[in-house]
C-alpha positions in Angstrom: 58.7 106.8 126.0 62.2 105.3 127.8 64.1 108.4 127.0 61.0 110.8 127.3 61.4 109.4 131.3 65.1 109.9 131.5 64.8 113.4 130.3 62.0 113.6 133.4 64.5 112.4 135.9 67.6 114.3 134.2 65.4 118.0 134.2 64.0 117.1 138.3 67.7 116.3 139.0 68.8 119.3 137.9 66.2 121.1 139.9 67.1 119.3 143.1 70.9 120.3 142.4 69.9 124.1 141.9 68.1 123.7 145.5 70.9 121.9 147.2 73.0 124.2 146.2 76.1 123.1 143.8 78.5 120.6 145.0 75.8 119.1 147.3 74.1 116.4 144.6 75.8 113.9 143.0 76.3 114.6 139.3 73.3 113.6 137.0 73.4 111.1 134.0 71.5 110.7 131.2 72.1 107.5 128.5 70.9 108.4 124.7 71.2 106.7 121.3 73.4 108.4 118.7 74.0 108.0 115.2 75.4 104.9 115.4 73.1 102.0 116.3 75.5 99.9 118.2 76.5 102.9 120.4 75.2 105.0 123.2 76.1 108.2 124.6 76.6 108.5 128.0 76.1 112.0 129.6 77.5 113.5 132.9 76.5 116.8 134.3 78.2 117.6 137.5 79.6 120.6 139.2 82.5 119.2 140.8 85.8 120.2 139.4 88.6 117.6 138.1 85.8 115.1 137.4 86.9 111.8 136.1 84.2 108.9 135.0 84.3 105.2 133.1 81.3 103.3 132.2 80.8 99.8 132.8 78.7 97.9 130.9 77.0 94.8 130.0 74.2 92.3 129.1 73.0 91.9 132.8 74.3 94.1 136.2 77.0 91.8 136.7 78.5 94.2 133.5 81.7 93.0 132.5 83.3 95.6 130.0 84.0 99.0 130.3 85.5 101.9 128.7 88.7 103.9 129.0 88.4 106.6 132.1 87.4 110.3 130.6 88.3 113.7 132.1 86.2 116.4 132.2 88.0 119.3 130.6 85.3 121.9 130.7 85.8 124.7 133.4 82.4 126.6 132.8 80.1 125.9 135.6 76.9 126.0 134.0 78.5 123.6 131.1 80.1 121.0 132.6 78.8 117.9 130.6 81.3 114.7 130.1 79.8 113.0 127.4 81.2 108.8 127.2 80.7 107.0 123.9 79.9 103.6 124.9 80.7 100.7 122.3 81.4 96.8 121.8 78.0 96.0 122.0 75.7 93.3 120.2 73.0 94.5 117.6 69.4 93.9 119.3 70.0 93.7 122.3 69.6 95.5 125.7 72.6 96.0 128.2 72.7 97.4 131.3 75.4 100.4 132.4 76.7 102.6 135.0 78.9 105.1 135.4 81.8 105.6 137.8 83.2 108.8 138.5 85.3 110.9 141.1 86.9 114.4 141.8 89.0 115.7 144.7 87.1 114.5 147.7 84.7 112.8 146.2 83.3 109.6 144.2 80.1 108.4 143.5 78.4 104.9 141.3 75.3 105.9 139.3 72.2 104.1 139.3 71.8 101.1 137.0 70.6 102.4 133.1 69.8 100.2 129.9 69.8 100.7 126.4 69.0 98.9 123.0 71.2 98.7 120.6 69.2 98.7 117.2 70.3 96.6 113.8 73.9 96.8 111.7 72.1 98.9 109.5 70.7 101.9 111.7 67.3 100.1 111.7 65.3 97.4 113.5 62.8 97.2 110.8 64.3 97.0 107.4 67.0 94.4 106.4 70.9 94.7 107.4 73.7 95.9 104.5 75.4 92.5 103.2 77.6 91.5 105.5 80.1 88.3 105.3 80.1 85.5 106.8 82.0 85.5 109.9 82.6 82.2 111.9 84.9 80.7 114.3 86.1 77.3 114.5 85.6 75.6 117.8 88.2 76.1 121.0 91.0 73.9 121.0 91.0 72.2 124.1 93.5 73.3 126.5 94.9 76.4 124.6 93.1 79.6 125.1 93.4 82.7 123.0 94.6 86.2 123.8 91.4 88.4 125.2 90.3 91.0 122.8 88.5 92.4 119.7 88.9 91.5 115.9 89.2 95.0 113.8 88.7 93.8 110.7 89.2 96.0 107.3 87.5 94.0 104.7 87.5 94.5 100.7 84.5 94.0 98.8 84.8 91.5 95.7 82.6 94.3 93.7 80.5 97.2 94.0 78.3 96.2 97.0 76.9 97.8 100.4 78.8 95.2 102.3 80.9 96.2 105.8 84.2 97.1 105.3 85.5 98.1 108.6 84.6 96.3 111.1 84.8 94.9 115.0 84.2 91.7 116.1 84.0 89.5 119.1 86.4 86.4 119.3 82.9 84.0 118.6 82.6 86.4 114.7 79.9 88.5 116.2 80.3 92.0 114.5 80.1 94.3 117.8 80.8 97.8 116.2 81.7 98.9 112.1 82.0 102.1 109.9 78.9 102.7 108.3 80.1 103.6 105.4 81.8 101.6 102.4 85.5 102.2 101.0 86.7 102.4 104.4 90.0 101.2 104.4 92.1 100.3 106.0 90.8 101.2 109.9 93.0 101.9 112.7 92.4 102.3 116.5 94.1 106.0 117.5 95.3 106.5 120.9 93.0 108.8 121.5 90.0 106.3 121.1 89.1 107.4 117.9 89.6 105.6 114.7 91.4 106.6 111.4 90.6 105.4 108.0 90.3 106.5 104.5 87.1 107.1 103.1 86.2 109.0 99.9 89.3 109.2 98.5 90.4 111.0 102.0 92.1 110.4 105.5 89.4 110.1 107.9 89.3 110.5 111.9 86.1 109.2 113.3 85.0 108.7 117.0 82.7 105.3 117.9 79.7 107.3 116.8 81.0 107.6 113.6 81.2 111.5 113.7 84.2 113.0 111.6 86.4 114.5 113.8 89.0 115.8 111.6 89.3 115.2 107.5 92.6 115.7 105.1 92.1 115.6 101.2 94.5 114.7 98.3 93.5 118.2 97.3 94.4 119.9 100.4 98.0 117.9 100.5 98.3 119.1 96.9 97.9 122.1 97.4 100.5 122.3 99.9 103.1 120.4 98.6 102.8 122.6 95.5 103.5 125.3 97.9 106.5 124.1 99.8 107.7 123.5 96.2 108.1 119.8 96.1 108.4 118.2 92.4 105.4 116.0 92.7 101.5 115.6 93.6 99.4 112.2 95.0 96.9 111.2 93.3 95.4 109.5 96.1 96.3 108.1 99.8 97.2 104.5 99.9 97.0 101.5 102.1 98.2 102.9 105.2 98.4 105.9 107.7 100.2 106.5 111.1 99.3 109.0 114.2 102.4 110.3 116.0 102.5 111.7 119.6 102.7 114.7 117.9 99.0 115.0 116.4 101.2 114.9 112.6 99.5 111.7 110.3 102.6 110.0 108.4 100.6 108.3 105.3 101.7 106.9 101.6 100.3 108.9 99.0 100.6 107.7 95.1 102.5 109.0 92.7 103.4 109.4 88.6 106.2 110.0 86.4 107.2 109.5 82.8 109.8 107.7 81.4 110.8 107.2 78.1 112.1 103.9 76.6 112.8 102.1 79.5 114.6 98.5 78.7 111.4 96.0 78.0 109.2 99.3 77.5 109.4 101.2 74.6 107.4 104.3 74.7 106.0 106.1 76.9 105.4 105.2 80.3 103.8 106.7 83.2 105.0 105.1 86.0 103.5 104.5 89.7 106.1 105.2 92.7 104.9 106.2 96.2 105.6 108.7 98.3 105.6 109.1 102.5 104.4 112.4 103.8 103.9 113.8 106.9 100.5 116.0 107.9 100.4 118.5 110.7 97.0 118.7 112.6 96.3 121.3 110.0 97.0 119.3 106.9 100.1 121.1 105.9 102.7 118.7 104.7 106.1 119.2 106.6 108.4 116.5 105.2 108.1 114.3 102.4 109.9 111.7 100.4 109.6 110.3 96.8 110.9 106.8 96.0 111.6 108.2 92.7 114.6 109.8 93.8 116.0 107.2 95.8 115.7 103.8 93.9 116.0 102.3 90.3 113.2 102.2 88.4 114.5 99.3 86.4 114.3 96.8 89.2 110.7 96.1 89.1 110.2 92.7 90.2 107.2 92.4 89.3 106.6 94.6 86.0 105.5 98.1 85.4 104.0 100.8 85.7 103.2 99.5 89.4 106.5 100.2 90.7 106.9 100.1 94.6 103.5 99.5 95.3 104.1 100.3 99.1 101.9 99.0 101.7 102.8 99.8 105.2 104.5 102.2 107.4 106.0 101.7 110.5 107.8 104.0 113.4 110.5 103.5 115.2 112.3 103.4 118.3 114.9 106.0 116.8 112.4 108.3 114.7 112.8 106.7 111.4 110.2 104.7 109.3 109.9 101.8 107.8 108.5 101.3 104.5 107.2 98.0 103.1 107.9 97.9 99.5 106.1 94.9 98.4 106.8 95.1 94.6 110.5 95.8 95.5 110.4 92.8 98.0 111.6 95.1 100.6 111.8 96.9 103.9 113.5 100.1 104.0 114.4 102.1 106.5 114.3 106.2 106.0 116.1 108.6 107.6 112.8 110.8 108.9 114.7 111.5 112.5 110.9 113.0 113.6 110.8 114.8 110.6 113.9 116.9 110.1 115.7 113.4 108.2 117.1 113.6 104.5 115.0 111.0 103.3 117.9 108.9 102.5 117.4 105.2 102.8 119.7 103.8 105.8 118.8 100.0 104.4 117.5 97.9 102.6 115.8 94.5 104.6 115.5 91.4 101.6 116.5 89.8 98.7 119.2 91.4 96.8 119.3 93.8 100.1 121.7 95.2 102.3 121.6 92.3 104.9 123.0 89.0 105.1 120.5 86.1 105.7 122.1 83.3 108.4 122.1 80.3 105.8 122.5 82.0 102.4 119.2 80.1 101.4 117.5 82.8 99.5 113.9 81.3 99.8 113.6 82.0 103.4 113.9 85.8 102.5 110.2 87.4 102.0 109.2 88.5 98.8 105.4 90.5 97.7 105.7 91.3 101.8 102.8 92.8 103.9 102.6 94.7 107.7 105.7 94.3 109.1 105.7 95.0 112.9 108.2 95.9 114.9 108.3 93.7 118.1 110.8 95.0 120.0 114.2 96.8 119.5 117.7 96.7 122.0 120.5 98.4 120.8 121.1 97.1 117.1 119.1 94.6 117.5 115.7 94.4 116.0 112.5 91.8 116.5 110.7 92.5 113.3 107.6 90.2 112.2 106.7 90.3 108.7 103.3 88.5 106.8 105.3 86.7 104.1 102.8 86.2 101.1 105.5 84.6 99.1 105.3 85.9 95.8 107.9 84.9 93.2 109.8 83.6 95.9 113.5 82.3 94.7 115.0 79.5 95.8 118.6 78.2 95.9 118.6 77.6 92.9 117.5 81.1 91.7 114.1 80.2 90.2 111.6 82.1 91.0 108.0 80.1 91.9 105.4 80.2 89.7 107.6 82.1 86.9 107.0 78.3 84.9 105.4 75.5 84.8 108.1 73.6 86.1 109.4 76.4 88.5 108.2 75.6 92.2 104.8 76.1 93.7 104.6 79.2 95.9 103.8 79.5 99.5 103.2 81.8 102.4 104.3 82.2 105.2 104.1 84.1 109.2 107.8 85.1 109.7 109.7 86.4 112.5 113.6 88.0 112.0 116.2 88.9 114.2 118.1 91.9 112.6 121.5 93.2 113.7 121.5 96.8 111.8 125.1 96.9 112.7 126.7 93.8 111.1 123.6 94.0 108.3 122.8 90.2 109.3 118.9 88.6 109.4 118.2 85.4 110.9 114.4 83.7 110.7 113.5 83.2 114.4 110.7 81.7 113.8 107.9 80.5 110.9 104.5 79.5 110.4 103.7 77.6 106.7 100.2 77.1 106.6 100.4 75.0 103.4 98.4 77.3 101.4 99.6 80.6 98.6 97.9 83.7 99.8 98.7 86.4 97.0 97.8 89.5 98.3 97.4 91.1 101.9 97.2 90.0 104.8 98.5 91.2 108.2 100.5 89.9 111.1 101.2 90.7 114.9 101.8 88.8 118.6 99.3 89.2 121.0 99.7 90.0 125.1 99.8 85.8 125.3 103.2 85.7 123.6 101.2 84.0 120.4 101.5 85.5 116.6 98.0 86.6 115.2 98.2 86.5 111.1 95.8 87.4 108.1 95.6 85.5 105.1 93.6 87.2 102.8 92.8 84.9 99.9 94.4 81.6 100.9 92.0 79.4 98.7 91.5 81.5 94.9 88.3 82.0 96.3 86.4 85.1 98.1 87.6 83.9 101.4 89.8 85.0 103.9 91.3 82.6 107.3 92.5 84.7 110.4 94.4 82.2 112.5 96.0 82.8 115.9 98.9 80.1 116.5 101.5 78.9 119.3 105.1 80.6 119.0 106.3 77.2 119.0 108.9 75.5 116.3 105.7 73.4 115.8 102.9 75.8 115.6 99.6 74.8 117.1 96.9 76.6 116.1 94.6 78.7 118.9 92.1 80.3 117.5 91.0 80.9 113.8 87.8 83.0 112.1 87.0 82.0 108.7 85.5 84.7 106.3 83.6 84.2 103.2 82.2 86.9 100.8 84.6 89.6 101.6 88.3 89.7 101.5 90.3 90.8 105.2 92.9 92.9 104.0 93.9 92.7 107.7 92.7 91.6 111.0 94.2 92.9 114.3 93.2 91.7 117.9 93.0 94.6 119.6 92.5 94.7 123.5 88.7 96.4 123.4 87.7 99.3 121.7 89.3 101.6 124.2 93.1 102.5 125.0 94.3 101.0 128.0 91.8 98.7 128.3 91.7 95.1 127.6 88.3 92.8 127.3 88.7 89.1 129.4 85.2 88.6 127.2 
């Protein structure tokens, strides 16, 4: 019956436009679910030109969110609809919005519309998918944290129908998620929309969940077979990045054999990784193999799972970084915007091509996750790094938790100052938080100046602690969400769910 009488109003406003004559009315809005329960559409029709338009909403008409401001590209008359996803709300409940908009002589508010959201699983009637349990520890007095969203991408312990990519409020309430499983990991696009992999495949998705644009292993295969290139993936792994360009830089894996390898006799099918880059029409313009660029007889930690790369990261100059975790390193490629060699300009760690101020080799990382890039002038670089610790050597060479009377291990949020042009490191700065997180985890600093991190199983248990601390040589924590039943792969505050716009709440 509620949208049966905002169809009434929408169809008589159009009438009254077609009697005023076009230009006269203001435009005319209509609010709909979609797909997705947690998210509404907002529609514009207007017959002004140039028409821009935000929506602002929230649980009562005092609002307090809003999205990013939308242009109307369309230049047919009778078509000129500016649809606005609206997200970032709570399951349940009804919140009030309106839209803004304005053209070339003109601006006008709309009239106060609600909408329901319905439950996480599509439904208000039948039970929600398994979801973990999200909770935040209380405020610390005095110290408040960096506005924002949580994106979460979780991992499932088994084969469940439990949320794997998902959004957050900073009080753990899940405000917007993929509802699909084996999304991971998810990334906000500058274009609003979100990129994953799902199904085996790279994924862009808008708030609805709608696919906007798809890329298979077998598509890549196909054309890297076709530009002649000595290998195939056999799947995409753990990270993608969008470029200016509309190209998606991923890792993809990859196999070769070797024969009687020192340690292995046999055969051996070993796992490297490659980088490629994807036009917006899946063709792959540039790609690299590690397996022409590094020894496969340094394998810290064992074979067939070489390199085991897990992040990507651009920079300021057009190269990429590459985090090797089961080398224990960062390297930097020569990509130059995709016309580079491919040859590797460094080496960031342990056995490396830097220096480390103090020689002490412990304070090196080592099994490494989501480095981050926080700012670069001239040869000197800011780069954060999520420092799980692995077989971590000390000055003494031992590597922890190689015996039983080897040290513990530990992990640790790390900042370094690198000069690229004397190859030295220094550690600006460190968080231990006194536990051994093994496996992923993320890290970042926030528009408050404080470092965000991800531990992702801090405890040997299903658990996963998401702390946001003071950049101070004593950190003080700010802010931390506790998750049990799933695993956070990473967590990232992000300002809302929209580019350019930041949340207060």
């Amino acid at each position: 019956m509620k949208n049966s009488r905002f169809i009434t109003f929408f169809l008589a406003s159009a009438l009254l436009s077609s009697l005023l004559g076009c230009g006269t009315a203001p435009p005319r809005t209509l609010v709909m679910p979609t797909a997705h329960p947690l998210v509404a559409k907002y529609s514009i029709r207007d017959f002004h030109s140039g028409l821009t338009a935000w929506v602002e909403f929230g649980t009562d008409t005092t609002y307090g969110r809003q999205t990013s401001i939308f242009t109307n590209s369309v230049t047919t008359p009778d078509s000129q609809v500016l649809n606005i996803l609206v997200a970032g709300m709570l399951p349940h409940t009804t919140y009030h919005m309106r839209a803004h908009a304005s053209w070339p002589g003109g601006s006008w508010v709309d009239d106060d519309h609600t909408f329901t959201t319905g439950g996480l699983n599509g439904s208000q009637t039948t039970d929600a998918p398994q979801l973990p349990d999200i909770s935040v520890s209380p405020p610390v007095p005095g110290l408040t944290p960096a506005p924002g969203v949580e994106l979460l991408s979780l991992g499932e312990p088994a084969n469940t129908n439990m949320l794997e990519a998902v959004a957050t409020d900073l009080q753990g309430n899940i405000i917007w998620y993929y509802p699909a499983g084996g999304a991971f990991p998810i990334k906000l696009m500058p274009n609003g929309h979100m990129i994953l992999q799902m199904d085996g495949d790279l994924r862009e998705v808008d708030l609805a969940a709608k696919t906007i644009r798809n890329v298979s292993v077998a598509q890549v295969n196909q054309s890297l077979q076709a530009k002649g290139y000595p290998f195939s993936i056999s799947s995409f792994s753990h990270d993608v990045l969008t470029l200016s360009n509309g190209h998606w830089v991923t890792i993809g894996l990859i196999s070769k054999a070797f024969t009687d390898l020192p340690g292995y006799p046999g055969v051996m099918d070993v796992t490297g990784d490659a980088v490629l880059d994807i036009d917006p029409d899946g063709n792959v313009v540039w790609g690299w193999s590690a397996f022409d660029h590094l020894d496969v007889n340094r394998h810290l930690q064992g074979l067939p799972d070489w390199t085991h790369s897990n992040a990507l990261v651009y920079t300021a100059d057009g190269d990429l970084l590459v985090s090797m975790r089961h080398q224990s390193w960062i390297l930097k490629l020569d990509y130059a915007d995709g016309k580079g060699t491919g040859n590797i300009l460094w080496k960031l760690g342990q056995d490396g091509d830097f220096n480390l101020s103090g020689g002490d080799p412990s304070q090196w990382f080592y099994g490494q996750h989501d480095p981050v890039i926080l700012n670069t002038k001239g040869n000197q670089t800011t780069v954060a790094v999520y420092d799980d610790g692995n077989l971590r050597i000390d000055a003494n060479g031992v590597a922890c938790g190689s015996s039983a009377s080897a040290p513990a291990c530990y992990t640790r949020a790390v900042i370094f100052q690198i000069d690229e042009a004397r190859r030295m490191a220094d550690v600006l700065w460190q968080d231990r938080p006194g536990f051994f997180s093994p496996w992923g985890g993320s890290i970042g600093t926030l528009s408050n100046s404080n470092v965000e991190f991800t531990s992702t199983q801090p405890f040997n248990a299903i658990s996963s602690q998401i702390m946001e601390v003071t950049p101070t040589e004593i950190p003080q924590t700010v802010w931390q969400m506790n998750i049990t039943g799933e695993w956070a792969y990473r967590g990232k505050r992000i300002p809302s769910l929209y580019p350019g716009v930041t949340w207060q709440k």
